[in-house]
C-alpha positions as CSV (number, residue, x, y, z in Angstrom):
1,X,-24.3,57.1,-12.1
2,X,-24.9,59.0,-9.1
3,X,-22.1,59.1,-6.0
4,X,-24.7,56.6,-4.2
5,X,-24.7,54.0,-6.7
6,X,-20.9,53.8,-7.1
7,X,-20.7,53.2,-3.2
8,X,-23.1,50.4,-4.0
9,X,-21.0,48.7,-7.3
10,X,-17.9,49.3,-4.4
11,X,-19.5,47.2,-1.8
12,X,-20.9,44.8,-4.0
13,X,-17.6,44.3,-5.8
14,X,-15.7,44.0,-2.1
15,X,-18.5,41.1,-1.1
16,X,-17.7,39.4,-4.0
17,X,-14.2,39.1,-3.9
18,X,-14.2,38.3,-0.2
19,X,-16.9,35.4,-1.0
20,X,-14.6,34.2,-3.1
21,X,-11.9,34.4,-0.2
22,X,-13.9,32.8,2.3
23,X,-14.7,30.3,-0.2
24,X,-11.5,29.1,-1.5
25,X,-10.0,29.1,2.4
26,X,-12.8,27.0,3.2
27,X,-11.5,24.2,0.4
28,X,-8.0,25.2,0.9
29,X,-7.8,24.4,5.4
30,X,-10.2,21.4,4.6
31,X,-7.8,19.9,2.0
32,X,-4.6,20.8,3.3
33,X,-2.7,17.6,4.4
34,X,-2.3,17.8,8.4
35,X,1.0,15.6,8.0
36,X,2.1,18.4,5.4
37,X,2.1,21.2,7.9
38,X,3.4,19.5,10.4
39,X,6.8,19.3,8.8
40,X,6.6,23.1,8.0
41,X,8.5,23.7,11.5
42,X,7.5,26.5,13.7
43,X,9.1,29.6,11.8
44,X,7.2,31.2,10.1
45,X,4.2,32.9,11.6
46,X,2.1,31.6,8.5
47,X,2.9,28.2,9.6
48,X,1.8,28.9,13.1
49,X,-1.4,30.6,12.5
50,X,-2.6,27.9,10.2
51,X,-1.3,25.3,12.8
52,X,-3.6,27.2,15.2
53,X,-7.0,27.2,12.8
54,X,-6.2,23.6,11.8
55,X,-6.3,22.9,15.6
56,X,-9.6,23.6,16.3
57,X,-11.5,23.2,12.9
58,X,-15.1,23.2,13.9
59,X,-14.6,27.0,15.0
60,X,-12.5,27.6,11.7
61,X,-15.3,26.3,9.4
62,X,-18.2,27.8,11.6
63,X,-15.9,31.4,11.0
64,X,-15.9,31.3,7.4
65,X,-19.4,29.8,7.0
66,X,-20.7,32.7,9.0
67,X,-18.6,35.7,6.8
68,X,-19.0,33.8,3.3
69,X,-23.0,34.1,4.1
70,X,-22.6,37.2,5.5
71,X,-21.0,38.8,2.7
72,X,-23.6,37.1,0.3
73,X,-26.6,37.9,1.7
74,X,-25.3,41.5,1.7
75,X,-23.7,41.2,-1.8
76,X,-27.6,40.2,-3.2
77,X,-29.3,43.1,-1.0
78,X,-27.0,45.5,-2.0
79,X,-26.9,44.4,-6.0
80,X,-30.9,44.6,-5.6
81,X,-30.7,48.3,-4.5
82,X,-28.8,49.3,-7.2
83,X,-30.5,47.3,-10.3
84,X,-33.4,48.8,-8.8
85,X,-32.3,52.0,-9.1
86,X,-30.8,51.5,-12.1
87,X,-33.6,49.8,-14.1
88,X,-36.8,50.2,-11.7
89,X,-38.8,47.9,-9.4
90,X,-39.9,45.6,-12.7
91,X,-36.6,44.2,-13.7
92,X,-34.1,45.2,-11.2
93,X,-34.8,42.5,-8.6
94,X,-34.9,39.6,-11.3
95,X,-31.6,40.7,-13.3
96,X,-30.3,41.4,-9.9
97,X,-30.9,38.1,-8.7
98,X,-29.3,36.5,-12.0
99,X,-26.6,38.8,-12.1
100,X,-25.4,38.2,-8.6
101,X,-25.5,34.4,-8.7
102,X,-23.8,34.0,-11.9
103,X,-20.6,36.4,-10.9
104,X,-20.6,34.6,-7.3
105,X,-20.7,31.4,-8.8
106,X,-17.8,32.0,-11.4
107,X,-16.1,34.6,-8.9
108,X,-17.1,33.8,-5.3
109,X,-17.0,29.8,-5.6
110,X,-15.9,27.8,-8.8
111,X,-12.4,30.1,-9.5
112,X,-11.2,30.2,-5.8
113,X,-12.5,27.0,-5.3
114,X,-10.6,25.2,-7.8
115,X,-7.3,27.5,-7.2
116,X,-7.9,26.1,-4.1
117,X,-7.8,22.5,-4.6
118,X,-4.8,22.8,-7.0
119,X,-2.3,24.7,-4.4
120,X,-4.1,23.6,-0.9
121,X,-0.6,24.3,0.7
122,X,-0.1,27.5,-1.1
123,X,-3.1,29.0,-0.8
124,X,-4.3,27.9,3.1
125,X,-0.4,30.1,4.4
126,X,-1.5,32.4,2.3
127,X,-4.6,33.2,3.6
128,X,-4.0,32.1,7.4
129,X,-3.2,35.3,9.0
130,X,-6.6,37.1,7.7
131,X,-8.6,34.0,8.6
132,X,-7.2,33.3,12.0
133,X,-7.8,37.4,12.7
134,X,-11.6,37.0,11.5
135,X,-11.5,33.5,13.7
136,X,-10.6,35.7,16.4
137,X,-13.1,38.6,16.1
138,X,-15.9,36.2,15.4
139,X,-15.4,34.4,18.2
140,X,-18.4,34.7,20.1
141,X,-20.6,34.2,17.2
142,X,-18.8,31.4,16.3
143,X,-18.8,29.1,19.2
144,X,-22.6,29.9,19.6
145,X,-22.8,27.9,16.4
146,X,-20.3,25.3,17.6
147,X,-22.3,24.5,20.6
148,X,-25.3,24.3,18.4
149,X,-24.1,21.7,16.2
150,X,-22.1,20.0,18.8
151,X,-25.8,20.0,20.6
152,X,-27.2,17.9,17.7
153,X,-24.6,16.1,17.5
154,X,-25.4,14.6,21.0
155,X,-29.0,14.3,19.9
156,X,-28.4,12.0,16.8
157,X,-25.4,10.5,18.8
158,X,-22.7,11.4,16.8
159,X,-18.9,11.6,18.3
160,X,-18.4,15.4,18.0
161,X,-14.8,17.0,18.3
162,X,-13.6,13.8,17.4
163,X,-11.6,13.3,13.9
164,X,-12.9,10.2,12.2
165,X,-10.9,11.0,9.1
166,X,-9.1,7.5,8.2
167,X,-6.7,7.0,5.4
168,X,-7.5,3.9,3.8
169,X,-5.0,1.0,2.3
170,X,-6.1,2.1,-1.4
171,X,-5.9,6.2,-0.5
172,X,-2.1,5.1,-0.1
173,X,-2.0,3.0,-3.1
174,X,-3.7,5.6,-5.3
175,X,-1.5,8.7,-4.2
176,X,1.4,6.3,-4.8
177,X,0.0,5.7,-8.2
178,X,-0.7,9.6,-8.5
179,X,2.8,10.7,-7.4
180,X,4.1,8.5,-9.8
181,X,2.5,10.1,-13.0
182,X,3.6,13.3,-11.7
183,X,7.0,12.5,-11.2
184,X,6.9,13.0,-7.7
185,X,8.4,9.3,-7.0
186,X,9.9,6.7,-8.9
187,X,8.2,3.5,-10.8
188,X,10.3,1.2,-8.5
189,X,9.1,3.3,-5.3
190,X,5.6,3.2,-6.0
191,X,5.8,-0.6,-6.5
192,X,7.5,-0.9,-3.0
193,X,4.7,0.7,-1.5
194,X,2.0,-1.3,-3.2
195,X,4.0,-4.5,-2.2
196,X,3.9,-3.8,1.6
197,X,0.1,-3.5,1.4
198,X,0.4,-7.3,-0.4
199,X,2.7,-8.7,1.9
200,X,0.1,-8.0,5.0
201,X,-2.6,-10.3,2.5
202,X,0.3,-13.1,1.6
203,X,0.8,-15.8,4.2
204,X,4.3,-17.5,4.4
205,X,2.7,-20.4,2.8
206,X,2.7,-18.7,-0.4
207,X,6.6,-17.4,-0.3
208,X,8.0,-20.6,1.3
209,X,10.1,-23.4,-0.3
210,X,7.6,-26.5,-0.5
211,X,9.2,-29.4,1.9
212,X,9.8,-31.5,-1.5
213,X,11.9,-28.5,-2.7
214,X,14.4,-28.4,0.4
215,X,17.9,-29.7,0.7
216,X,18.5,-31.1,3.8
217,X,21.6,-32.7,5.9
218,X,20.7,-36.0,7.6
219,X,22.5,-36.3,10.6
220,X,25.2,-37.2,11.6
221,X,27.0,-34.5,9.0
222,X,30.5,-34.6,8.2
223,X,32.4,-31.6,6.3
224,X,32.0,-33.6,2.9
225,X,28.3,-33.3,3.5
226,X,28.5,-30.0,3.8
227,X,30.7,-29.6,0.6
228,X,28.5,-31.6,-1.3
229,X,25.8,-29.1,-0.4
230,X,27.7,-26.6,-0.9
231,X,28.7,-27.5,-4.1
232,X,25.3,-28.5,-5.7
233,X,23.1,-25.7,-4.6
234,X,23.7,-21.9,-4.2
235,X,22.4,-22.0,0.0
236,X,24.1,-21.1,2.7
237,X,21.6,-22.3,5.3
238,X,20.4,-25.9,5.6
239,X,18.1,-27.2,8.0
240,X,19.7,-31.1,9.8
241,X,17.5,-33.4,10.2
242,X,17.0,-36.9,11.9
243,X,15.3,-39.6,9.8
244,X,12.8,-37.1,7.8
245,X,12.4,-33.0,8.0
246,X,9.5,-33.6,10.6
247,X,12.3,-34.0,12.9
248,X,14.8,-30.7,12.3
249,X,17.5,-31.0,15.1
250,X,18.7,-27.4,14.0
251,X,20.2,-25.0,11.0
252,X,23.7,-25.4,10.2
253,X,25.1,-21.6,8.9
254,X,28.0,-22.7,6.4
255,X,29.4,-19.0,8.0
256,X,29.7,-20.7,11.3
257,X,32.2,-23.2,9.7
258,X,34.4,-20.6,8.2
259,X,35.2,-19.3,11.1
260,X,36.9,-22.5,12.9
261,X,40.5,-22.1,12.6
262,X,40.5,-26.0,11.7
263,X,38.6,-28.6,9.4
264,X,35.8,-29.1,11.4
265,X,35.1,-32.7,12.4
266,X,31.2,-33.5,12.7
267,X,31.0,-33.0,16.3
268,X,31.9,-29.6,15.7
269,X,29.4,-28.9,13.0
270,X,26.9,-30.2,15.2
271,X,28.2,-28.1,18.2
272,X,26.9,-24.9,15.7
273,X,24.4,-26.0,15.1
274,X,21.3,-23.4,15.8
275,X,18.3,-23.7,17.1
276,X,15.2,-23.8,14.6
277,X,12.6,-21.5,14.6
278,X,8.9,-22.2,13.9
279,X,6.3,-20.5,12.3
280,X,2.9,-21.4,11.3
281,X,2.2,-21.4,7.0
282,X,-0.8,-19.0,7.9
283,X,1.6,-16.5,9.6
284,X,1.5,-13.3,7.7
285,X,4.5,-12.5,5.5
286,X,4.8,-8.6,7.0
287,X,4.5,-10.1,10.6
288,X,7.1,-12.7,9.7
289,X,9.2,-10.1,8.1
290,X,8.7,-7.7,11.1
291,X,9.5,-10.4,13.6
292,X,12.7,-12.1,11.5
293,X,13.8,-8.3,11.2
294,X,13.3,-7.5,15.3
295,X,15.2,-11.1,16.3
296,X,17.8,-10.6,13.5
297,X,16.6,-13.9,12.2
298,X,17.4,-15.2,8.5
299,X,15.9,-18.6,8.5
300,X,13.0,-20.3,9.7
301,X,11.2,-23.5,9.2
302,X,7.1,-23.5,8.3
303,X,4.9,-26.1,9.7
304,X,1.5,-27.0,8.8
305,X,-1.9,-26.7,10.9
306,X,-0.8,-30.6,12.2
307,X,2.8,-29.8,13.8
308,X,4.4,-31.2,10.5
309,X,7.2,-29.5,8.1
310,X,5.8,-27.9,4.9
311,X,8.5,-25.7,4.1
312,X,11.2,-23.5,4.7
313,X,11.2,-19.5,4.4
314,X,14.5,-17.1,4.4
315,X,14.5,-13.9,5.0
316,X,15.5,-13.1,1.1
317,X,12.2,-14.9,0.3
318,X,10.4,-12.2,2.7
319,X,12.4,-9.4,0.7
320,X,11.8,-10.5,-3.0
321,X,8.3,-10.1,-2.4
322,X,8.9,-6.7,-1.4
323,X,11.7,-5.4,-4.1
324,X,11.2,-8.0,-6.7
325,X,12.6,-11.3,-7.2
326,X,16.7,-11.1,-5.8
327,X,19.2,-12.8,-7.9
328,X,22.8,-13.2,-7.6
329,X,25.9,-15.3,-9.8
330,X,24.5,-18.7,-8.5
331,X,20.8,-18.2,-10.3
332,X,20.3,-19.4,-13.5
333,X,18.5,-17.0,-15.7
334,X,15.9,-19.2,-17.2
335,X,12.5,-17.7,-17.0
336,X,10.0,-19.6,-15.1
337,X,7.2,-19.6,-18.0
338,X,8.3,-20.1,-21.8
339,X,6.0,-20.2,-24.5
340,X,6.8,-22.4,-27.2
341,X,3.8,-22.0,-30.1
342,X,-0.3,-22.5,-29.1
343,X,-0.8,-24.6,-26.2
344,X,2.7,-25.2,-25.3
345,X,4.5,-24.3,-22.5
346,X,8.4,-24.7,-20.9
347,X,7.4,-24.7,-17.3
348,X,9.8,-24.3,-14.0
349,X,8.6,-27.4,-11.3
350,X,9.0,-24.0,-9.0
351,X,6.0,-22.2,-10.5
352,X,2.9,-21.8,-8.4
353,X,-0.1,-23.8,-9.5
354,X,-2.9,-20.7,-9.7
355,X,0.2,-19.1,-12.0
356,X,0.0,-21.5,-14.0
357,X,-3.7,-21.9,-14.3
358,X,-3.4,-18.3,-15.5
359,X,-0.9,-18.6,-18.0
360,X,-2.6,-21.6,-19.7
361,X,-6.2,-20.3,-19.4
362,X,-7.6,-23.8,-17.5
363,X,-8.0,-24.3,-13.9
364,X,-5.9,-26.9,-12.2
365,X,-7.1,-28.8,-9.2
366,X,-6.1,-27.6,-5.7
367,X,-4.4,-29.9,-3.3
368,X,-1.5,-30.2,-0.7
369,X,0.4,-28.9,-3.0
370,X,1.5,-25.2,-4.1
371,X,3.6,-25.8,-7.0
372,X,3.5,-27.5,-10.2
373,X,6.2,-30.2,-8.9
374,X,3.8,-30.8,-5.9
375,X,1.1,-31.3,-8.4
376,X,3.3,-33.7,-10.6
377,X,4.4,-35.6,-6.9
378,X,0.6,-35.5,-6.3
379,X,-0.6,-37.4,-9.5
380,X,2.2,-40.0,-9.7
381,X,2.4,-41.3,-6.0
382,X,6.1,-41.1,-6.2
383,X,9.0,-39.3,-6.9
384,X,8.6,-38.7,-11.0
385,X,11.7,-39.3,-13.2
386,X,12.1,-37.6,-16.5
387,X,9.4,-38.7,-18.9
388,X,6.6,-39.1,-16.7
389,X,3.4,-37.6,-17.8
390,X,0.7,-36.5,-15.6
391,X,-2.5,-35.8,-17.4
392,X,-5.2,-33.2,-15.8
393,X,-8.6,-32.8,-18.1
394,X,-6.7,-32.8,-21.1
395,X,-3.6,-31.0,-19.9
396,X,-0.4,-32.9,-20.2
397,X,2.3,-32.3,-18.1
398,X,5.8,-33.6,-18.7
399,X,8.7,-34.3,-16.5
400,X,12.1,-32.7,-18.4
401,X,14.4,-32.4,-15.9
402,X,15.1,-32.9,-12.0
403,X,17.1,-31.9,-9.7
404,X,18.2,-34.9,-7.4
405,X,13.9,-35.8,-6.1
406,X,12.8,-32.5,-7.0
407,X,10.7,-31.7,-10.5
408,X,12.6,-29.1,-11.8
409,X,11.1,-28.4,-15.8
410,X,8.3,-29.7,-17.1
411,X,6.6,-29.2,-20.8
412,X,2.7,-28.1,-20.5
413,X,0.4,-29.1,-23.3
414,X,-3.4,-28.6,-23.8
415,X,-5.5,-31.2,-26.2
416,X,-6.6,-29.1,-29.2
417,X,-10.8,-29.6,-29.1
C-alpha cells in the first residue's frame, strides 16, 4: 500500500468516526431532558455550553446535519478512490459503496446512536464543548439553512422557533411506571403520582359520604348531643341542621368545645358554630382539594345540580384518594367485599354500586344513588331493617346489619341458571 493510499484509509477512518460523533450528539441534545440540565447549575462550562446549543436548537441540528453529511459524502468519495485503486474501476466503486455503508451504519449511526439514547445526559456534556465550537465556526452556513426552513415553514404555515413539545398525562404516568422498575422511585410513590392524574377525572360525587350516610345534630344541640355523637361514631365534625340536611345552619368542630373553660350550654355550642361551605357534586376532587388546601378548609357540604344536600366531603376523604384509604383506632377492619363460596358475597352498605357490579360480574341499575345502601333505600321505599331483601334480575340483596337508618352489611347472592 502506497503512502497515498494510507492517507486515504486515514481520512476515511477520521470521517467515520466523526459520523458517528455527529450522529450520536444529534440523538444525545435531542433527547436530553431540558428540565435535567436545568438543575445542573451554572458551574461547569460543560453545563453552560450545552445550555447554550440547547437554547437555540434549530441552529444546533442544522450544525450537525451539515458536518455528519459532510463527513459522509467525503467518507464514500474518498473510500471510492482507494477501492479503486486497490481493486480497479470494475469492482472498486460497488464494494466501495457496500463497504462504506455497512461500517457507517454499524459505526457512524446504530453504535453512537444507541450509546446515545442510553446516557443522553452523559454523553450530550460530553460532547458539548466540540459541538458548540463547530456551531460556532459553521455559523454562517448554518443559519443560511435556518432561514431556509424557517422560509417553508411560513409557506406551509407552520409556527417556526416555537417549541410545541408537550408532555402528556400518560408520558408522566409511564416514566412513573419506568422509574419504578428501575428502582429510581418507590411502589408507593409511583401510585401517588398516578392518583393525582385520577383525582383531576373523579368528581366529589364519587368520594363524598351519600346524605343517607351522614350523622347530623338537629338543632337546638345540647352537650349530650354532642356526646352521644361523639360516642357512637368516630367524627369530629358534624354538620347542624334545622328540620332536614337541606337546611345546614353550620358545622359544629367538637375541637371548638374543648377549648371552653366550662360545660358548654347550647347557646354556646351554637355560638361556634361555623359557617358551611358549598360545593357542587360535579366539582373536581383536585380543585376541591386545591381549594380546601388554599382556605385551610376540612369540611364541606355537597349539593346537587337542584340546590339540595347529597352529601358531605372531608378533607381526609380528598387525601385517601390520593395516599390510599386512611385509617386510624376508630375504624373497624372489616373489608368492604368478602367472598363466601360461588355467588356469595358479605357486602359493606358503603361500597359503590359500579364496584359491586364488578365484583359480582352483573350490572346493577343506576339511579340517585351511589352506593349499595342507596340502592337498597332505592328498592324498598323506606328505611330497610335487617331482613329485608331487595331483588335485582336475579340478584338478591340482604339487609344484615344497620347502623341507626343507615344500611351498613348486606349479603349478595346470584340465582344459579
Amino acid at each position: 500500500m502506497t503512502g497515498l493510499e494510507v492517507t486515504y484509509v486515514i481520512i476515511l477512518a477520521a470521517c467515520i468516526l466523526a459520523s458517528g460523533l455527529f450522529s450520536g450528539s444529534e440523538t444525545a441534545l435531542v433527547s436530553v431532558p431540558r428540565e435535567r440540565v436545568e438543575q445542573l447549575g451554572e458551574d461547569d462550562r460543560r453545563t453552560r455550553r450545552l445550555k447554550s446549543l440547547l437554547d437555540e436548537p434549530e441552529a444546533m441540528l442544522s450544525t450537525l446535519l451539515v458536518a455528519n453529511n459532510f463527513v459522509n459524502i467525503l467518507a464514500a468519495s474518498v473510500a471510492t478512490v482507494l477501492f479503486v485503486d486497490l481493486l480497479g474501476s470494475q469492482w472498486g466503486p460497488w464494494i466501495a459503496t457496500v463497504a462504506v455503508t455497512a461500517v457507517v451504519l454499524v459505526v457512524g449511526e446504530i453504535t453512537p446512536k444507541s450509546l446515545a439514547t442510553r446516557f443522553p445526559e452523559r454523553f450530550s456534556l460530553a460532547v458539548a464543548p466540540t459541538i458548540w465550537r463547530l456551531e460556532h465556526i459553521l455559523r454562517p452556513i448554518a443559519h443560511v439553512f435556518v432561514a431556509i426552513a424557517r422560509g417553508l415553514f411560513r409557506l406551509f404555515r407552520v409556527g417556526a422557533g416555537k417549541d410545541h413539545r408537550s408532555v402528556t398525562d400518560e408520558d408522566i404516568r409511564a416514566l412513573a411506571s419506568i422509574g419504578e422498575r428501575s428502582g429510581g422511585i418507590e411502589s408507593a410513590e409511583r401510585e401517588i403520582i398516578h392518583s393525582l392524574f385520577e383525582l383531576a377525572e373523579l368528581s366529589v360525587r364519587d368520594v363524598m359520604t351519600p346524605r343517607v350516610d351522614i350523622y347530623s345534630l338537629e338543632s337546638p344541640v345540647s352537650i349530650d348531643d354532642v356526646r352521644r355523637a361523639v360516642g357512637e361514631t368516630p367524627h369530629s365534625r358534624y354538620p347542624v341542621i334545622k328540620e332536614d340536611m337541606d337546611h345546614v345552619i353550620g358545622v359544629l368542630y367538637v375541637k371548638d368545645l374543648l377549648a371552653m373553660p366550662s360545660e358548654p350550654t347550647t347557646s354556646d355550642i351554637h355560638r361556634v358554630l361555623r359557617d358551611p361551605v358549598y360545593v357542587p357534586e360535579s366539582k373536581s376532587v383536585l380543585d376541591l382539594l386545591l381549594e380546601m388546601r388554599a382556605n385551610r378548609l376540612a369540611f364541606a357540604v355537597v349539593t346537587d345540580e337542584h340546590g339540595g344536600v347529597d352529601g358531605i366531603v372531608t378533607i381526609t376523604d380528598l387525601l385517601s384518594e390520593l395516599v390510599g384509604e386512611l385509617q386510624d383506632e376508630y375504624d373497624d377492619d372489616e373489608p368492604p367485599i368478602v367472598t363466601l363460596g360461588a355467588g356469595r358475597w358479605i357486602v359493606d352498605g358503603r361500597l359503590s354500586v359500579e364496584e359491586l357490579s364488578e365484583v359480582i360480574g352483573a350490572e346493577l341499575p343506576a339511579g340517585e344513588y351511589t352506593t349499595v345502601g342507596g340502592l337498597v333505600l332505592d328498592r324498598t321505599g323506606r328505611v330497610p331493617a335487617v331482613g329485608d331483601t331487595a331483588v335485582i334480575d336475579g340478584i338478591h340483596i340482604e339487609v344484615t346489619r344497620m347502623a341507626r337508618n343507615r344500611v351498613d352489611r348486606v349479603v349478595v347472592s346470584r340465582e344459579k341458571g
